[in-house]
C-alpha atoms as one frame of an Amber mdcrd trajectory, in Angstrom:
protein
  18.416   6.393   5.250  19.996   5.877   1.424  17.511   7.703  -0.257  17.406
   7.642  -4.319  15.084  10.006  -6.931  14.297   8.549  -9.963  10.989  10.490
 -10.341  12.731  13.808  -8.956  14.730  12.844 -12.112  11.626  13.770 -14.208
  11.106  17.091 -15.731   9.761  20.000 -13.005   6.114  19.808 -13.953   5.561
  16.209 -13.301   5.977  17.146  -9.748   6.391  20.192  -6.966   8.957  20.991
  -4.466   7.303  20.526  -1.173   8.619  20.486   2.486   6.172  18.495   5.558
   4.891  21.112   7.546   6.451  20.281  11.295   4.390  19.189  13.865   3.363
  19.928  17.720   4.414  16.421  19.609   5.219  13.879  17.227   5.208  10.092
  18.827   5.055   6.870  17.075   2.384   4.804  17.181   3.211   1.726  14.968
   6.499   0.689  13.412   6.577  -2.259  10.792  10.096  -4.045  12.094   9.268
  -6.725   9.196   9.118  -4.259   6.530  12.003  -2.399   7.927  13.869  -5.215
   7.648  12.680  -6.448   4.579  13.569  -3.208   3.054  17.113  -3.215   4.539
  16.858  -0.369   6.626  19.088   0.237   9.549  17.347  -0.916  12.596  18.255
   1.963  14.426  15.883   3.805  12.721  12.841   3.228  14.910  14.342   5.066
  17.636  14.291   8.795  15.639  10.900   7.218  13.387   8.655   9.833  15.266
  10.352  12.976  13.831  11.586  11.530  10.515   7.960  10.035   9.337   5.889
  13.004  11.052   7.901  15.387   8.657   9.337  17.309  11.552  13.307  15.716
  10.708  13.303  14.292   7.227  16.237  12.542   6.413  19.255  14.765   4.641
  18.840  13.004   1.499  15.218  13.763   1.099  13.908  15.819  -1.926  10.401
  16.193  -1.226   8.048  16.607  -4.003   4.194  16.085  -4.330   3.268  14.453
  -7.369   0.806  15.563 -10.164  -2.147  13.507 -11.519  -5.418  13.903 -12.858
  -8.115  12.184 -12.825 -11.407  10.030 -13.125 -13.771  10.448  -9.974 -17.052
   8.390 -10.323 -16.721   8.766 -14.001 -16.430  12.562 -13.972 -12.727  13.682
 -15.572 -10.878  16.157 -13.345  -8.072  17.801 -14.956  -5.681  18.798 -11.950
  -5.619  16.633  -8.746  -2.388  15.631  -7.622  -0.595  15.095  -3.930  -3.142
  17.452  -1.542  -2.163  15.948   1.417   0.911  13.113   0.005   4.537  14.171
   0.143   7.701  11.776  -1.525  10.993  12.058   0.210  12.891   9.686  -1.879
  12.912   5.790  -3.001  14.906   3.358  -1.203  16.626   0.425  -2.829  16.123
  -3.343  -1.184  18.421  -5.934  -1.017  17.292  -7.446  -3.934  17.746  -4.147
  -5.639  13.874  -3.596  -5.940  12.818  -0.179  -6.230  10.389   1.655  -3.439
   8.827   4.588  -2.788   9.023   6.519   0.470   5.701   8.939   0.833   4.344
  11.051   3.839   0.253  10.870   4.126  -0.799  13.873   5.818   2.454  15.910
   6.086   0.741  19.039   5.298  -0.667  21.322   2.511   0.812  20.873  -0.737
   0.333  22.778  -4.294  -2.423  20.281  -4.979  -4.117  20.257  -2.158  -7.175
  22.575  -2.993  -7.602  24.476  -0.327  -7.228  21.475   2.329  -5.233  21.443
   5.726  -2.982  18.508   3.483  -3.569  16.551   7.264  -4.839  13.077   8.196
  -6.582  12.081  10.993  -5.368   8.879  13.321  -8.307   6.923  12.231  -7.517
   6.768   8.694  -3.945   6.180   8.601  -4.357   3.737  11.081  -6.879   2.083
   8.728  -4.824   1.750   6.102  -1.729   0.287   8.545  -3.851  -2.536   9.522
  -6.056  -2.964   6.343  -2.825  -2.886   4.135  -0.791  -4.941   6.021  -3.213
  -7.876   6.092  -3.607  -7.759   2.384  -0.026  -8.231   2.340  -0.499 -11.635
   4.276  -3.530 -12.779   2.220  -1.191 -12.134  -0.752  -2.773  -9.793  -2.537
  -0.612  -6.918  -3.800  -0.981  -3.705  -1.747   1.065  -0.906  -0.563   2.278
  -1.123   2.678   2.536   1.082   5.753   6.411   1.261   7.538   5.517   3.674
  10.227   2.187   5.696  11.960   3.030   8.772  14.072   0.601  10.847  15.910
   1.180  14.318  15.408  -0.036  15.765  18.764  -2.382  18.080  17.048  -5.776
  18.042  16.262  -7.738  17.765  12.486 -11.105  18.910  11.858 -13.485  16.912
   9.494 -16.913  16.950  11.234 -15.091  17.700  14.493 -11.673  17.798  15.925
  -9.519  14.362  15.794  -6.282  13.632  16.685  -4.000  13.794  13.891  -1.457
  11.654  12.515   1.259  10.818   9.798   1.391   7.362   7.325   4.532   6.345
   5.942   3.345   4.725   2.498   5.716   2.313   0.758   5.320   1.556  -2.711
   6.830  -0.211  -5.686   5.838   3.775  -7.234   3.127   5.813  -7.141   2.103
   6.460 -10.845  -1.226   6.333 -11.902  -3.810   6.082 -14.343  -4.279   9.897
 -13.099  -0.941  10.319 -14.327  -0.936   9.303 -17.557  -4.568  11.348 -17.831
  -2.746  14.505 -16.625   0.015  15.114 -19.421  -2.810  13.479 -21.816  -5.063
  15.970 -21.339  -2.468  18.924 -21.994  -1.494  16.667 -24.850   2.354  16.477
 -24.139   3.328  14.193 -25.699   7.025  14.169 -24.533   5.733  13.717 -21.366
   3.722  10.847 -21.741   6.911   9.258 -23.525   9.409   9.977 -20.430   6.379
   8.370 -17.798   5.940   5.191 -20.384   9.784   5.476 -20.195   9.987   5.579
 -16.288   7.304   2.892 -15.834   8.813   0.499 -17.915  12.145   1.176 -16.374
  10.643   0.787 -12.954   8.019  -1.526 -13.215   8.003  -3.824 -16.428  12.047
  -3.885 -18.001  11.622  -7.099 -19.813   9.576  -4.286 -22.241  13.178  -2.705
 -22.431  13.456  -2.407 -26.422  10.310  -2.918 -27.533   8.992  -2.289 -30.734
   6.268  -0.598 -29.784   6.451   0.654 -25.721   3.497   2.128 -25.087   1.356
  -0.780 -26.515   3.969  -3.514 -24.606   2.970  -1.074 -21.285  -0.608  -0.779
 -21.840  -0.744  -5.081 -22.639   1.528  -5.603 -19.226  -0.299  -3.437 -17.173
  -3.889  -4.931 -18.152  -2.392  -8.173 -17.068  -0.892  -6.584 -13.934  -4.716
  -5.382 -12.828  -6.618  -8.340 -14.288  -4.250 -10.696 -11.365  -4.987  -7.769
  -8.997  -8.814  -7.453  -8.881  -8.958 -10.875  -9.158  -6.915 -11.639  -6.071
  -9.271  -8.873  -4.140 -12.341 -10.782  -5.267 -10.824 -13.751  -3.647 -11.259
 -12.280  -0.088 -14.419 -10.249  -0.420 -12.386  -6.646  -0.792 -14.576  -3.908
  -1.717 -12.040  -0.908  -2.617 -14.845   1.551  -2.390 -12.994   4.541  -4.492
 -11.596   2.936  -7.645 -10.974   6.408  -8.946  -8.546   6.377 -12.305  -6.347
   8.365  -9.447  -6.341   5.354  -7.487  -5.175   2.961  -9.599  -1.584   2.598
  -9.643   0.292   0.925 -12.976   2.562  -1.167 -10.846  -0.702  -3.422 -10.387
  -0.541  -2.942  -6.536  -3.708  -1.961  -4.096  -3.483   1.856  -2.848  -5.284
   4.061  -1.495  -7.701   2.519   1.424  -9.983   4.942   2.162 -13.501   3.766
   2.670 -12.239   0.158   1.810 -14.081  -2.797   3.560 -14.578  -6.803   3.559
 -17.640  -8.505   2.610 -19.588 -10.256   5.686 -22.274 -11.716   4.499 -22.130
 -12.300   0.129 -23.714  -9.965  -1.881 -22.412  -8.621  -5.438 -24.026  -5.246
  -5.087 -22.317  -4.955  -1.498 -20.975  -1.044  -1.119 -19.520   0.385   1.742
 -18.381   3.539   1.013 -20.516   6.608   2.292 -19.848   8.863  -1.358 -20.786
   5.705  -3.544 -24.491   6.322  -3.621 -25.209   4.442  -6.624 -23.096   1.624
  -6.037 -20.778   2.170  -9.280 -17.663   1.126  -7.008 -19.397  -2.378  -5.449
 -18.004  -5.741  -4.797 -19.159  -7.428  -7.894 -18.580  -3.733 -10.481 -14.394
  -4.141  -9.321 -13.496  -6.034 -12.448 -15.853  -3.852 -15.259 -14.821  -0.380
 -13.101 -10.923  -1.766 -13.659 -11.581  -2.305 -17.455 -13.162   1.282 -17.564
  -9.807   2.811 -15.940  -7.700   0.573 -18.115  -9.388   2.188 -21.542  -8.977
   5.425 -20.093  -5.150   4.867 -19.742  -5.219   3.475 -23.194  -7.202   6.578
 -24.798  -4.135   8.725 -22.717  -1.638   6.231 -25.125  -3.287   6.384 -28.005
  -0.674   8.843 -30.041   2.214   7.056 -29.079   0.887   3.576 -30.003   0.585
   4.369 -33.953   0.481   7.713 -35.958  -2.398   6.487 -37.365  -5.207   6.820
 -35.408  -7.500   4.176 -36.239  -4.575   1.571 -36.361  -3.997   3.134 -32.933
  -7.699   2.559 -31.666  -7.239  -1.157 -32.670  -4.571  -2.078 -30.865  -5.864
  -0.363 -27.781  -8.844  -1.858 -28.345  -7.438  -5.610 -28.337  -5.376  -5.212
 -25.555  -7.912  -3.733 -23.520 -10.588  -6.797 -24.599  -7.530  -9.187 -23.557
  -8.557  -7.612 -19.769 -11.694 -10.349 -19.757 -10.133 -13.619 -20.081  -7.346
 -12.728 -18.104  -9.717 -11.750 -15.490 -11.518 -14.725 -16.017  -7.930 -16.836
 -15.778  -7.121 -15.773 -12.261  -9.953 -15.409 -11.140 -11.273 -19.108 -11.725
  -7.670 -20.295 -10.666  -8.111 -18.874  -7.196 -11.156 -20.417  -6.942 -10.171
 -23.583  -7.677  -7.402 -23.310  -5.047 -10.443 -21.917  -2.971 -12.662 -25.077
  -3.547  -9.461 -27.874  -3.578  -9.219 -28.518  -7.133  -5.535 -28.997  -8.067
  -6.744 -30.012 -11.787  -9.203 -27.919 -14.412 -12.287 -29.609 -15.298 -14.869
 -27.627 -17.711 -17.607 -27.698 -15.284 -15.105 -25.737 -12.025 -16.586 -22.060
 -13.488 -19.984 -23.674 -12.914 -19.345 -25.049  -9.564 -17.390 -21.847  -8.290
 -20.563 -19.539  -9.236 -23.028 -22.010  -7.721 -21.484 -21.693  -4.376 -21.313
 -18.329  -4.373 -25.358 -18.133  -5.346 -26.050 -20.698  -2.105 -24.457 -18.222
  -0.199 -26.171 -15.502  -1.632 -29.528 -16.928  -1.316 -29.590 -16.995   2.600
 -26.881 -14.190   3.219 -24.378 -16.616   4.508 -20.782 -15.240   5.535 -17.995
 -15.405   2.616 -14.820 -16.013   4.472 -16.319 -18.330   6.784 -18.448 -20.456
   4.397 -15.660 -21.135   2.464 -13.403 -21.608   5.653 -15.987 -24.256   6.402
 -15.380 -25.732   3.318 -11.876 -27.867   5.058 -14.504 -28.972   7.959 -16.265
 -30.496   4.872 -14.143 -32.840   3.491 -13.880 -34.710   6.712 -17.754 -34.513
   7.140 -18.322 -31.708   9.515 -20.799 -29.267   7.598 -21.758 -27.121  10.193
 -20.048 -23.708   9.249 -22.231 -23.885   5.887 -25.990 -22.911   5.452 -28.152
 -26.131   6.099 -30.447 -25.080   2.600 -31.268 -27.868  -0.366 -29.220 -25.703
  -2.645 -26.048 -25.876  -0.650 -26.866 -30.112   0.361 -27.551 -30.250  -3.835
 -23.476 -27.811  -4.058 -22.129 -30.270  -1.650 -22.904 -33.505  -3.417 -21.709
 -31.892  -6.773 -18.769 -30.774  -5.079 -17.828 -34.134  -3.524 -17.957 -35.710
  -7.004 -15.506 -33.424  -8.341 -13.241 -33.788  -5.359 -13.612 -38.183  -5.583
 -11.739 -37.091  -9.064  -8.653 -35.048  -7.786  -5.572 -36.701  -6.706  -4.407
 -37.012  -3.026  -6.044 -37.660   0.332  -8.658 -35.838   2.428  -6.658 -34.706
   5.269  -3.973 -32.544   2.940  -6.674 -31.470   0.766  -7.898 -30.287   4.306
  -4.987 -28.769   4.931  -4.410 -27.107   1.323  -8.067 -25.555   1.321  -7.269
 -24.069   4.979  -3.948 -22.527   3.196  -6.280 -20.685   0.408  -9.284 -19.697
   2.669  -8.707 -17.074   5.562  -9.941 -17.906   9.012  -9.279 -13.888   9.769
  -9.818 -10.646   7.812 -10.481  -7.328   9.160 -13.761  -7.343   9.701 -14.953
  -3.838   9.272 -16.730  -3.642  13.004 -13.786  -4.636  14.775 -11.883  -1.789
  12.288 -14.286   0.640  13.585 -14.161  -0.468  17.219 -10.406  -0.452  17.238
  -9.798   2.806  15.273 -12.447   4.778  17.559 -10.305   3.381  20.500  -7.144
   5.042  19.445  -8.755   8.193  18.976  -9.479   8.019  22.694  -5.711   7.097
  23.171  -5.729   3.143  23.792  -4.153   1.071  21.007  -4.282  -2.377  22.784
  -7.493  -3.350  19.617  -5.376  -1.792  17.278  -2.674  -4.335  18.238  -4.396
  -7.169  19.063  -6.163  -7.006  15.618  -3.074  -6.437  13.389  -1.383  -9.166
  15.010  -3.859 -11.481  14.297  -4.254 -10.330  10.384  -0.751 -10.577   9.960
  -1.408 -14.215  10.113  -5.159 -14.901   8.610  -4.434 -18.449   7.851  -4.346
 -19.411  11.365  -7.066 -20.021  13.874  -5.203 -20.461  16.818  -5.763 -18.188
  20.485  -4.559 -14.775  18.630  -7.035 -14.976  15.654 -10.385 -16.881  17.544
 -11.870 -13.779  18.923 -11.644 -11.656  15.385 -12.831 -14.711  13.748 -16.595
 -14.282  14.246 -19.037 -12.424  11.490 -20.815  -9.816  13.172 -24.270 -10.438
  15.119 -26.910  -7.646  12.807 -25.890  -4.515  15.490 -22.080  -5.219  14.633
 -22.693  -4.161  11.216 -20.891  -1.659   9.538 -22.437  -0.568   6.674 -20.440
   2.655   5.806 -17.065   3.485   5.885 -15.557   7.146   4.948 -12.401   8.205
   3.306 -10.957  10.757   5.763 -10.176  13.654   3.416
């Protein structure tokens, strides 16, 4: 395994020396062949995956480090956070020389880890396996998982679990947190090298630019304004959207207590530690703003030596988040309704849909799965209310003014509206199962997310919204 170490490269305190902490019986419980493949790695691999990704054999060119971040929890600033339980052997280069990070979740105890056993239970990592590699096939940008290895030992949270090892890819794993942490010790060298690195890594048409820090804060707005919108296309709730967990390369990371809307709802919440809701469905694109002005307060010296000049470029490229937003977020929808052309009235129609399916609690993926059924006259997968029969006829106007025929705008809306996500009780149901040592949900499920535009044998039974008893209505993080 060709392993590279650009943020190794970095100066000492951006990072710690590190080695996994072995463990008992490694065996592997999932290997991504497709990302393997995609990444160029040597197929040969899998066979020696369960001691290279538990930690207990990491490859010779490894130079593990845990990295250090601050950061924003629930509004509160913590200095000092950092890897507690996250090791990085290396980044691998892909055949279209694209950059990737190689990182350990639950390796062991690292400088950061604040007194915790640095471990992860099965249920977690599997979690974010299946949860991250669907987003990958609904085409949202995410992290994904290459390999899940049980570690034959046991993890204690409110009682003993069997524990286990992610193998996290990512385009990097910088953060808002990052940028936060040499901010608030006010090195300012630092923040120049990590501006420096990111731009390198992430954003090199900024190569040059007048003014870097500004050019990074403007491309990384846009970066997160196409990101939340894409999860607000498939009902994602993140549940922790921390400053820590918000990485500048615009990907999703860090599925903890992450879930899918069933039935619509704005103020939907999931997560067990988000009491007052400050992290639901409908606060994702305000929360991302909030973490965006917190990376630009970090930038603020480097932008201009004079601080108020400073403040108002920060400013405007922070109120550019907004429209962006607004931009993708109304283009998915129209791809979500059918609409290959703009009309001023598609913001109005996209909203009024979603209130119809508020109103009666109706299930998002499969009301607007329904919506293909529609256009050849079948309307039974939507709610039978006056409000929806009053959407529908508005709807049908604006669709007897787009180009092309019924059947591919059929087939188009079935393309843009998921007939599978992972519905958070069959996540629960298939997680507790391979606690007790059966993976056969865990497989069936992730096979049929892989492909969530498809309703064929594989994806009809995780299809269904839950019946009230299946309902999950809290999901936990893990740590």
């Amino acid at each position: 395994m060709d392993l590279q170490h650009s943020y190794a490269a970095l100066p000492p305190h951006f990072w710690s020396a590190v080695e996994p902490t072995p463990v008992a019986a490694p065996r592997l419980l999932a290997w991504n062949a497709a990302l393997a493949d995609a990444l160029g790695l040597d197929p040969a691999l899998e066979a020696r995956a369960a001691a290279i990704f538990s930690g207990n054999a990491p490859p010779a060119q490894a130079r593990p480090i845990a990295m250090a971040y601050a950061g924003q929890q629930f509004g509160h600033f913590v200095p000092q956070l950092g890897d507690g339980r996250a090791i990085l052997l290396g980044e691998v280069t892909d055949p279209h020389g694209r950059r990737f990070d190689v990182q350990l979740k639950g390796a062991g105890p690292t400088p950061y880890s604040r007194n915790g056993d640095g471990r992860a239970a099965i249920g977690p990592v599997l979690r974010e396996y299946l949860v991250s590699e669907a987003m990958h096939a609904l085409g949202v940008p995410t992290t994904r998982a290459l390999a899940a290895v049980a570690t034959g030992e046991a993890v204690f949270r409110d009682g003993a679990l069997p524990g286990a090892v992610l193998t996290r890819i990512a385009a990097s794993h910088v953060r808002v947190g990052t940028f936060q942490f040499f901010a608030a010790r006010e090195d300012h060298a630092a923040l120049r090298q990590l501006v420096s690195f990111v731009i390198d890594r992430h954003y090199p048409t900024l190569a040059g630019h007048a003014n870097p820090a500004l050019a990074l804060l403007e491309a990384v707005v846009g970066a997160q304004a196409r990101l939340v919108a894409a999860w607000m296309q498939v009902g994602f709730v993140h549940g922790v959207m921390n400053t820590d967990n918000m990485a500048v390369s615009g990907e999703t990371i860090d599925y903890g207590p992450c879930a899918f809307l069933d039935e619509y709802h704005p103020a939907k919440t999931f997560s067990s530690i988000d009491r007052r809701g400050r992290y639901a469905y409908g606060n994702q694109p305000g929360i991302a703003q909030w973490n965006l002005a917190r990376l630009a307060e970090c930038l603020l010296p480097l932008i201009d030596d004079d601080g108020e000049a400073a403040v108002a470029f920060a400013r405007a490229a922070i109120e550019g988040f907004a429209p962006a937003y607004r931009e993708h977020w109304l283009s998915g929808q129209r791809r979500k309704l059918g609409l290959a052309t703009e009309a001023a009235d598609d913001e109005a129609l996209a909203r009024d849909f979603l209130e119809a399916l508020q109103a009666v609690e109706a299930d998002f993926t499969l009301s607007y799965r329904a919506l293909s059924g529609a256009t050849r006259g079948d309307e039974g997968g939507l709610p039978k209310t006056p409000a929806m029969d009053a959407w529908l006829a508005r709807w049908r106007e604006r669709l007897a003014r787009e180009p092309g025929e019924a059947a591919s705008r059929a087939a188009a809306l079935d393309a843009a509206n998921p007939a599978v996500i992972p519905r958070n009780h069959r996540v629960e149901a298939a997680l507790a199962a391979a606690a007790e040592g059966d993976l056969a949900p865990f497989e069936a499920l992730l096979a049929a997310v892989r492909r969530p535009f498809d309703d064929g044998p594989p994806q009809r039974p995780f299809m269904a919204a839950p019946v009230p008893e299946e309902r999950v209505t809290h999901t936990f993080c893990g740590t």
